[in-house]
Structure formats: structure tokens, C-alpha cells
C-alpha positions in Angstrom: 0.0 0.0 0.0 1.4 3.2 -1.2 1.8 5.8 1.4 -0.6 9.5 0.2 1.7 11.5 -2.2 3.5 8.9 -3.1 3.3 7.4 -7.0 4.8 3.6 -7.8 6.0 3.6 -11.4 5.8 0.0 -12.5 8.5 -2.3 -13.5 11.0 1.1 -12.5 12.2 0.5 -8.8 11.2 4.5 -8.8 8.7 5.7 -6.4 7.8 9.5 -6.8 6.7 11.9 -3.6 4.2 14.3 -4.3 5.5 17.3 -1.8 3.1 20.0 -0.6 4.9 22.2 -2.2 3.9 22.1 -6.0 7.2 22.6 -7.0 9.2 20.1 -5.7 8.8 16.4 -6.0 11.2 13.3 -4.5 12.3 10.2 -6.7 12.7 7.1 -4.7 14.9 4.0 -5.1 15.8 1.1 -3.8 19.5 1.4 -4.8 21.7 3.4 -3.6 22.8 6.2 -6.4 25.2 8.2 -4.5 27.3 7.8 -1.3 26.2 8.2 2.0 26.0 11.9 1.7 24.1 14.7 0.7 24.7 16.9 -2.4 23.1 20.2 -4.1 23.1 21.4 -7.6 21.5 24.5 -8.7 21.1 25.3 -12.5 23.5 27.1 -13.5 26.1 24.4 -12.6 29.3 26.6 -11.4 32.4 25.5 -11.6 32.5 25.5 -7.8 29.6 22.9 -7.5 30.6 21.0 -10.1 34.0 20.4 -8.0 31.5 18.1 -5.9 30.8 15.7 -8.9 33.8 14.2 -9.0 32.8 13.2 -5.8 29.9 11.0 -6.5 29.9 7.4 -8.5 29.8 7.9 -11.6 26.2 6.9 -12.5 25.4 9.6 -9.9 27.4 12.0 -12.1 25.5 11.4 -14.8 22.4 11.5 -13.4 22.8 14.7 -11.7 23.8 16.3 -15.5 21.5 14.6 -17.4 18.8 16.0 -14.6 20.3 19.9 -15.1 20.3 19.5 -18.5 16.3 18.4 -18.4 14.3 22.1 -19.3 12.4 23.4 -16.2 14.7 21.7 -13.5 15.9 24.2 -10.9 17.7 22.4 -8.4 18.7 18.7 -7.2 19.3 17.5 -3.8 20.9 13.7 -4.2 20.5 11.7 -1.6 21.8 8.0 -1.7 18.7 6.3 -2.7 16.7 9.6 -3.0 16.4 12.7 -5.9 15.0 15.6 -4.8 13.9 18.3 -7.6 12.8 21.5 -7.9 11.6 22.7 -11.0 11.1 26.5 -12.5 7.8 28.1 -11.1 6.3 28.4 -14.9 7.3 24.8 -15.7 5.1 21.9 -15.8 6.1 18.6 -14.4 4.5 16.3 -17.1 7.4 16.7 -19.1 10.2 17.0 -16.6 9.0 13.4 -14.4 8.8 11.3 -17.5 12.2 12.5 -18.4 13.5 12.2 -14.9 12.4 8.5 -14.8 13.5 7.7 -18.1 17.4 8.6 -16.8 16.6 7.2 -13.7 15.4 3.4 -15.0 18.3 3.9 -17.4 21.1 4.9 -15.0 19.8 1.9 -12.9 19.9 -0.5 -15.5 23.7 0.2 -16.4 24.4 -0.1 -12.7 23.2 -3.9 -12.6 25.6 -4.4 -15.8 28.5 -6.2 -14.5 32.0 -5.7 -16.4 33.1 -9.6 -16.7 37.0 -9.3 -17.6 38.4 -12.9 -19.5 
């Protein structure tokens, strides 16, 4: 039973969380994405926040710009089994969440690849 503001995408591991503020919105997992800390981007990505990229695995990396790069997105709080998004105030979120999932679902399907070396 999902809990109230809180959306299962099917066959995604990706729950979203409806927050009371219209503007923001969470993306659950059940993998870890990032390390055990917390991170914030704001669009434009300065060269002094970008310094905290090389920080995170590398599928969080891309996730994060792949995110920015999404019209309408204002700001991302990663979390290490959590994305937390604000969007622009005129933007709509039926564009940005499908978008958001689709480099979610992919970023978690390149994580289970496993590099077998012969």
C-alpha cells in the first residue's frame, strides 16, 4: 500500500513523492545512487559545484547532469537512494517526471551491468 503522495512507477524500482509544495517532487529508489552523503546542484552548474561531482559514482554524475540539463529543472538534492527536484515556477512537471524517470530506469539499468573481464 502506497503511502498519500506517493506514486509507484511499475517495473522502474522508482517511487515518486508528491510534496506540498507544488514545486518540488522526490524520486525514490531502492538502490543506492550516491554515497552516503548529501549533495546540491542549482542550475547554472558553477564550476565551484561541479568540483562536488567528481565526488559521487559515476552513474550519480550522470544522473545529476542529465537532470540539469532536463528544461524546467531548478535544483537537485541527491541523496543516496533519493532525488529531490525543484523545477522552474512556470514549468510543468508532465514533461520534466517522465524525463527524470527515463534517466533514472536507465542509469539503474547500467548499474546492474557487471563488467566480466576474460
Amino acid at each position: 500500500m502506497a503511502m498519500a503522495g506517493v506514486r509507484i512507477i511499475d517495473d522502474t524500482k522508482v517511487e515518486i513523492y508528491n510534496h506540498p509544495n507544488p514545486e518540488i517532487k522526490s524520486f525514490l529508489t531502492t538502490v543506492e545512487l550516491s554515497a552516503h552523503r548529501v549533495e546540491i546542484f542549482k542550475k547554472p552548474l558553477d564550476k565551484n559545484r561541479e568540483g562536488s561531482l567528481d565526488q559521487l559514482p559515476l552513474i550519480a554524475t550522470q544522473i545529476v547532469k542529465d537532470i540539469m540539463a532536463t528544461p524546467g529543472v531548478r535544483e537537485i538534492i541527491i541523496k543516496p537512494k533519493e532525488i529531490l527536484m525543484k523545477k522552474e515556477t512556470s514549468s510543468s512537471w508532465e514533461g520534466i517526471e517522465k524525463r527524470v524517470i527515463e534517466i533514472i530506469t536507465s542509469a539503474l539499468r547500467r548499474k546492474q551491468i557487471k563488467v566480466v573481464q576474460s
